[in-house]
N, CA, C and O of each residue as an XYZ file, in Angstrom:
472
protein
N      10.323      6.776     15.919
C      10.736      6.984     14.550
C       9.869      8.089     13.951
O       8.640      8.026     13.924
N      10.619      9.148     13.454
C       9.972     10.474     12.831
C       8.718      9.788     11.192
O       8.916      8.740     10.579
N       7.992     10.420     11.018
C       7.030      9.977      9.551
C       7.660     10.051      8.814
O       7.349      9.086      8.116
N       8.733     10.710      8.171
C      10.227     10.444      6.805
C      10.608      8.795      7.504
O      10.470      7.730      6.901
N      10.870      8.887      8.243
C      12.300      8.293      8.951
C      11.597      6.485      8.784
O      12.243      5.492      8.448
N       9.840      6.568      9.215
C       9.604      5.245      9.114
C       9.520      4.847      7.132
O      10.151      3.931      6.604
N       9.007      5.380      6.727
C       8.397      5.794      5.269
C       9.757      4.848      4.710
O       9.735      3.757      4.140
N      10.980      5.740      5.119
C      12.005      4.870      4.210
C      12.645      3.843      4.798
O      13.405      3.150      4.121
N      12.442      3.588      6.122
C      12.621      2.092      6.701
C      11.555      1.010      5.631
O      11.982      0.023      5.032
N      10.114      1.505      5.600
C       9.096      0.541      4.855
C       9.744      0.054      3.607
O       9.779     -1.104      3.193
N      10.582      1.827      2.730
C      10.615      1.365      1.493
C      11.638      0.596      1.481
O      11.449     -0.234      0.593
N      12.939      0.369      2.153
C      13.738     -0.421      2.228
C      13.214     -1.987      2.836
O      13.798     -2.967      2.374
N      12.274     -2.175      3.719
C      12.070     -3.094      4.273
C      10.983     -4.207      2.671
O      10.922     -5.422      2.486
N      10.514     -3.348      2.090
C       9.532     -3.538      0.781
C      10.715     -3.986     -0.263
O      10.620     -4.881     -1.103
N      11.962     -3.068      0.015
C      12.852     -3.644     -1.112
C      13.517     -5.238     -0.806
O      13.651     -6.232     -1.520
N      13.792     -4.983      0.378
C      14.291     -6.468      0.703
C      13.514     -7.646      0.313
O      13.968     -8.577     -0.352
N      12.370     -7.560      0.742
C      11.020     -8.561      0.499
C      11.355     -8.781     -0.884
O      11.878     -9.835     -1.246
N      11.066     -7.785     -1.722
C      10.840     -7.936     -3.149
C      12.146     -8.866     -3.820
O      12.014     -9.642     -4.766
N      13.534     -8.562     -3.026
C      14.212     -9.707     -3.300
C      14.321    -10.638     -2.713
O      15.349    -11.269     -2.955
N      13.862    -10.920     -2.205
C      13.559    -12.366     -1.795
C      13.011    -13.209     -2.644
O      13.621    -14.152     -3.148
N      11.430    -12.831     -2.929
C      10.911    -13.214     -4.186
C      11.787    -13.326     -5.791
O      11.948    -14.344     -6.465
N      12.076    -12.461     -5.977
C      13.126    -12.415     -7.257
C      14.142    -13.653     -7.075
O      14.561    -14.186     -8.102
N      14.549    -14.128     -5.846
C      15.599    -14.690     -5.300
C      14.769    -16.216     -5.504
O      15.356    -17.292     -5.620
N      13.378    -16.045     -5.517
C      12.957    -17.614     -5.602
C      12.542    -17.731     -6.742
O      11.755    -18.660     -6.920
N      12.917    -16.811     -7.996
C      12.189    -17.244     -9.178
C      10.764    -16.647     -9.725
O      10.019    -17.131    -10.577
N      10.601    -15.248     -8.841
C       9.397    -14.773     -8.873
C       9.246    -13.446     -9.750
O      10.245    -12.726     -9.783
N       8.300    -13.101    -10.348
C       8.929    -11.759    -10.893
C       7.811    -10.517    -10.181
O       6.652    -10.710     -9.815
N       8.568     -9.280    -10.140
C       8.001     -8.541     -9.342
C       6.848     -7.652    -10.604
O       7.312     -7.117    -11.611
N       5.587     -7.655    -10.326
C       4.303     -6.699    -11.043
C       4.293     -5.328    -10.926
O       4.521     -4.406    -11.709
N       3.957     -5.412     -9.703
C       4.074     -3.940     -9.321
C       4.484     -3.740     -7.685
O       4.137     -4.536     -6.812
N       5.353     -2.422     -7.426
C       5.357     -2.044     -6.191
C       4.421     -0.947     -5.996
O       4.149     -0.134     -6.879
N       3.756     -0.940     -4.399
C       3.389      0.212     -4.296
C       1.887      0.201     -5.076
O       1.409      1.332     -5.168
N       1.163     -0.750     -5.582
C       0.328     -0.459     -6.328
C      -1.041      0.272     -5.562
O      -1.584     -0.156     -4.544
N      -1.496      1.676     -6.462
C      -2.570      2.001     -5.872
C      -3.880      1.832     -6.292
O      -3.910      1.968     -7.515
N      -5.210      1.546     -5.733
C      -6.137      1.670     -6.319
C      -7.338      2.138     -5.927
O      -6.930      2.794     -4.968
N      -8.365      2.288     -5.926
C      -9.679      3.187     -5.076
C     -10.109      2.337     -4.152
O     -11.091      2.663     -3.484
N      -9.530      1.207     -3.950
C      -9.842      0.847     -2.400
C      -8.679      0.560     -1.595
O      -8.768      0.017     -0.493
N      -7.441      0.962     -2.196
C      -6.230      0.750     -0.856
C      -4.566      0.403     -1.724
O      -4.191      0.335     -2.895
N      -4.201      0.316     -0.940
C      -2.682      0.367     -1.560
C      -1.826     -1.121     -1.090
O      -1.573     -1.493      0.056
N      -1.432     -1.923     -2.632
C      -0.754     -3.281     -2.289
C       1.028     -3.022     -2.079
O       1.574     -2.506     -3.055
N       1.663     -3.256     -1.225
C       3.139     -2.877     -0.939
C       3.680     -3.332     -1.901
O       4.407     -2.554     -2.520
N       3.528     -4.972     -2.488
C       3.747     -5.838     -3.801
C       2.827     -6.713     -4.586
O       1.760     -7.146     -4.151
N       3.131     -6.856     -5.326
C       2.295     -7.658     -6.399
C       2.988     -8.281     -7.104
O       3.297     -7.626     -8.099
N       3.701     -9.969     -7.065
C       4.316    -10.752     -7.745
C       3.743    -11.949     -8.192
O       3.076    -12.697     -7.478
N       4.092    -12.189     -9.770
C       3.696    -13.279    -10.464
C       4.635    -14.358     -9.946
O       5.824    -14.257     -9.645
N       3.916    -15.298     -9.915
C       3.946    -16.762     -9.288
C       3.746    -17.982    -10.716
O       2.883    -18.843    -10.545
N       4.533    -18.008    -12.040
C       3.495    -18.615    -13.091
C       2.555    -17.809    -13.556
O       2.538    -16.753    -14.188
N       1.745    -18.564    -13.086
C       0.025    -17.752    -14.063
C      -0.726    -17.318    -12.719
O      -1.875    -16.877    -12.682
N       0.004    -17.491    -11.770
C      -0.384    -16.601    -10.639
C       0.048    -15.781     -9.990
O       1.272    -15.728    -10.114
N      -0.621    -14.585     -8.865
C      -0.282    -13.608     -8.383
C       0.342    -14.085     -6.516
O       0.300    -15.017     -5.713
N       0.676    -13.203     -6.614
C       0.771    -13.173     -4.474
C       0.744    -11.337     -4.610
O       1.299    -10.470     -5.286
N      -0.415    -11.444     -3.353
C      -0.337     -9.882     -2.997
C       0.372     -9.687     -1.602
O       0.159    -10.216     -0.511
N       1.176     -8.862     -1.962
C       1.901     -8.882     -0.555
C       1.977     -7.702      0.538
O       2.276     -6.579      0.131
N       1.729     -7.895      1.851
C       1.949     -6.808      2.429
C       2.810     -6.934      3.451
O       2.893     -7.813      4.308
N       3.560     -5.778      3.236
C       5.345     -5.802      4.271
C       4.967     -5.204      5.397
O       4.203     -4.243      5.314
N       5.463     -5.690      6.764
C       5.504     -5.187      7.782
C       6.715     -5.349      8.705
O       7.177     -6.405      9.136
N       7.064     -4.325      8.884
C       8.081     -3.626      9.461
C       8.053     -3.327     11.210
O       7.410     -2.375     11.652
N       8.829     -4.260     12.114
C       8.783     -3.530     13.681
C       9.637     -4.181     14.690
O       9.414     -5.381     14.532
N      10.506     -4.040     15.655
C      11.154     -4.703     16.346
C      11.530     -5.660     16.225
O      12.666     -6.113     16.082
N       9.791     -6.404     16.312
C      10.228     -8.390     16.171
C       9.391     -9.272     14.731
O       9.805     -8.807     13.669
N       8.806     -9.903     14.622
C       8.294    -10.054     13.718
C       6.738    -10.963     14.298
O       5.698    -11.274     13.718
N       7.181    -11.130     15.529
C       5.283    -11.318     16.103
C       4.903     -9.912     16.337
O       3.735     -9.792     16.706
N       5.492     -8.944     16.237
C       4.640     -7.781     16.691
C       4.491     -7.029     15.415
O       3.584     -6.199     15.363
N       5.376     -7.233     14.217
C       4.924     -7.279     12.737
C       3.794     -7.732     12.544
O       2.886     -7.009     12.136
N       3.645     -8.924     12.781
C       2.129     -9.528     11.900
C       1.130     -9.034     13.343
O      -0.056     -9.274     13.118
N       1.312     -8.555     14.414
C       0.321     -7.981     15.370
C      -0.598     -6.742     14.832
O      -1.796     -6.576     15.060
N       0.441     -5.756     13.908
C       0.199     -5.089     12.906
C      -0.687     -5.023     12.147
O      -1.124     -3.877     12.041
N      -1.483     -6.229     11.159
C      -1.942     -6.085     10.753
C      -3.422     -6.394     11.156
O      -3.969     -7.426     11.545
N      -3.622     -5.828     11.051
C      -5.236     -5.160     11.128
C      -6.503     -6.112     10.291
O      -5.999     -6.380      9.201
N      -7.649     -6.608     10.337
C      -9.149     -7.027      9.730
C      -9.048     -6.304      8.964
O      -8.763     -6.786      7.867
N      -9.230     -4.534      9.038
C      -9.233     -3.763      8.096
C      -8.525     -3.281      7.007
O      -8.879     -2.878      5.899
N      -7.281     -3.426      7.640
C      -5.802     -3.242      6.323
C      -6.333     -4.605      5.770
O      -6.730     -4.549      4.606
N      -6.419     -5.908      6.437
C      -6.630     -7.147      5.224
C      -8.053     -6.892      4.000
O      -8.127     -7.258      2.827
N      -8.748     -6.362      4.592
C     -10.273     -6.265      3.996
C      -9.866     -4.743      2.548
O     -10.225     -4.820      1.373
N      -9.173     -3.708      3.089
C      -8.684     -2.555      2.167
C      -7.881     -3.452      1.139
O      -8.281     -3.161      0.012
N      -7.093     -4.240      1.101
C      -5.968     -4.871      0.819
C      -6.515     -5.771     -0.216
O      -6.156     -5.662     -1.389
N      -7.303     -6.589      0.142
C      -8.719     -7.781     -0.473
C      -9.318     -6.680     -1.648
O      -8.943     -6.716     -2.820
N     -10.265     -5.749     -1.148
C     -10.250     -4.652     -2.400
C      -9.612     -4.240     -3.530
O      -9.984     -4.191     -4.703
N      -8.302     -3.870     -2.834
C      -7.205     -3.509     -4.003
C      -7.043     -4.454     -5.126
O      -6.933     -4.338     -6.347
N      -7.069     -5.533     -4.191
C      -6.467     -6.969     -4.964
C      -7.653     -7.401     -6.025
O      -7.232     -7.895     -7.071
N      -9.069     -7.279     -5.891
C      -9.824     -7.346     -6.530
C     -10.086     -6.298     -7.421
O     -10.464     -6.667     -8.533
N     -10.015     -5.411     -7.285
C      -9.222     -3.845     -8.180
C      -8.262     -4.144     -9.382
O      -8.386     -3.810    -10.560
N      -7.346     -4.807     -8.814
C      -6.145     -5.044     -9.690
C      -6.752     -6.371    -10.692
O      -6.716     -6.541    -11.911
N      -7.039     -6.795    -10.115
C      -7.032     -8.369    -10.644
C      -8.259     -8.063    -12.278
O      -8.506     -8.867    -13.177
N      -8.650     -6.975    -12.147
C      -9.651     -6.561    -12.947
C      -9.282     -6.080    -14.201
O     -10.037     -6.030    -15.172
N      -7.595     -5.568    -14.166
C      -6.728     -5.239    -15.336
C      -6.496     -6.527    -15.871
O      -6.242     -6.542    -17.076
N      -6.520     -7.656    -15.256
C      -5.575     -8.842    -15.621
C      -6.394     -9.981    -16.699
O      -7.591    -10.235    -16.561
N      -5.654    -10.512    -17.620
C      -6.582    -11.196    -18.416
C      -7.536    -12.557    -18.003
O      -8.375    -12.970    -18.803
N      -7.421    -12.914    -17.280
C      -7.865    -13.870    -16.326
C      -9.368    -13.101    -15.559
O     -10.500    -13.487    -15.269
N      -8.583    -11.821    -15.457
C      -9.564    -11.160    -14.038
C      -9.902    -11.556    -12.690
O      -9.144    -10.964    -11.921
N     -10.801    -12.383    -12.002
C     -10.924    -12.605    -10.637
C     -10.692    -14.262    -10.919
O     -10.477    -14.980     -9.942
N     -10.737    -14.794    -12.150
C     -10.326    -16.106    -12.133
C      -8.675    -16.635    -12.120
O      -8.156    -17.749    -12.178
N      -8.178    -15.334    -12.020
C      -6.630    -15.481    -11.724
C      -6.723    -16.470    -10.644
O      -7.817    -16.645    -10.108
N      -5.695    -17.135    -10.268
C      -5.097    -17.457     -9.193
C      -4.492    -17.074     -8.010
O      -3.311    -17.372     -8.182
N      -4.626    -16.515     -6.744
C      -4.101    -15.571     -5.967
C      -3.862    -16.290     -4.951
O      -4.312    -17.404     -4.683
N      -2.722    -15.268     -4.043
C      -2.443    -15.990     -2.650
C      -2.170    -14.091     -2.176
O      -2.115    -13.086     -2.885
N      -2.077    -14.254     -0.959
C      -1.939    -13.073     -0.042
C      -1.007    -13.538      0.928
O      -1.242    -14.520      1.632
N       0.258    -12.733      1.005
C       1.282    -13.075      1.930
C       1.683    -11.755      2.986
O       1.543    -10.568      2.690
N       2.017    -12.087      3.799
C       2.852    -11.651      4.766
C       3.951    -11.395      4.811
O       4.558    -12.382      4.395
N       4.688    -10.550      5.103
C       5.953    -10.645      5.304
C       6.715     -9.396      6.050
O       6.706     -8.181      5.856
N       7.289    -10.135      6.863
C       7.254     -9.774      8.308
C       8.863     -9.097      8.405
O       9.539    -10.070      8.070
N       9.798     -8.010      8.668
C      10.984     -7.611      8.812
C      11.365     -7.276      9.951
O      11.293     -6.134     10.405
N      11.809     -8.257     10.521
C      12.348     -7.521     12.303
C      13.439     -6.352     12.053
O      13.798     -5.872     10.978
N      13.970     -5.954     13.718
C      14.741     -4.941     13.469
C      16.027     -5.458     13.015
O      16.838     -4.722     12.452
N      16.201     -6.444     13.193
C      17.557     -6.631     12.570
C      17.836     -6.666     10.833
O      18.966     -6.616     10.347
N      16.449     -6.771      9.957
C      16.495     -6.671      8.645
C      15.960     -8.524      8.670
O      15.418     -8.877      7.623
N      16.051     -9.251      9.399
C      15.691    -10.414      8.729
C      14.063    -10.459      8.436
O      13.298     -9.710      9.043
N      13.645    -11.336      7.523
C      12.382    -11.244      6.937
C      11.603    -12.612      6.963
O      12.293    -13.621      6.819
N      10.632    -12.720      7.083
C       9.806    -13.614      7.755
C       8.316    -13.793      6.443
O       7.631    -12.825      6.113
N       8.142    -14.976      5.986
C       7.447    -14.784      4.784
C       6.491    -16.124      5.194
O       6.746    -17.326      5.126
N       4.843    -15.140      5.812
C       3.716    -16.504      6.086
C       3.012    -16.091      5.030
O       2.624    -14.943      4.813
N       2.787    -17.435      4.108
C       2.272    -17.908      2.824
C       0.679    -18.050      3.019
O       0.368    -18.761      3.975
N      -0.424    -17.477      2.250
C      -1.975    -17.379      2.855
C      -2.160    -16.921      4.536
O      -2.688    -17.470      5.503
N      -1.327    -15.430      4.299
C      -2.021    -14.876      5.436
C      -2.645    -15.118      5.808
O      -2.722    -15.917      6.742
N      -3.840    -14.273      5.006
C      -5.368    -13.842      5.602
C      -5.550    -15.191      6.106
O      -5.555    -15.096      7.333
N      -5.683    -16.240      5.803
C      -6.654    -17.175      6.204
C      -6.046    -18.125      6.993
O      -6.082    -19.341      6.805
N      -5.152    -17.184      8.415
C      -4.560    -17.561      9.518
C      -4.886    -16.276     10.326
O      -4.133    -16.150     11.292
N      -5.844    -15.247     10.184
C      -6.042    -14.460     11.219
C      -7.435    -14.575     11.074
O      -8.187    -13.986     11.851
């Protein structure tokens, strides 16, 4: 897959995700959010809480979450503590970090507290 060619597979694969969430009652914060330690794919309120989400995109969806990386989670953890710093709560928000996984066929795969299964 050419660097255009994956870019808008992600952003489509990011759009799907994002309805999913919408689809359970969730509302979407921000896409794409950037900040000086890394970039969140989504950011949806949960209530009075957040989920940070990061989409991954590849064949199957064990080789999706193979994808992610200590370091994308640790850049990711940053951001999220970045962000959470706009929020009125701040780090006493409530957070979860999800997964979510898009095989090639478009279906989507959503593990709830990632991080703290790798």
């Amino acid at each position: 897959m050419s660097g255009a060619t994956s870019y808008h597979a992600g952003l489509c694969a990011e759009d799907a995700v994002a309805q999913v969430y919408v689809r359970r009652g969730r509302r979407i914060v921000s896409r794409r959010w950037r900040g000086k330690g890394g970039e969140i794919d989504l950011i949806v309120q949960d209530g009075d809480a957040l989920i940070f989400v990061e989409v991954k995109k590849s064949r199957s969806h064990g080789r999706a979450a193979q994808s992610l990386s200590r370091r994308q989670m640790d850049r990711i953890s940053m951001a999220a503590s970045e962000f959470l710093g706009t929020q009125p709560r701040g780090q006493l928000t409530d957070v979860r970090f999800d997964l979510a996984t898009v095989n090639g066929t478009g279906e989507i795969a959503i593990i709830e507290n990632a991080f703290q299964e790798f």
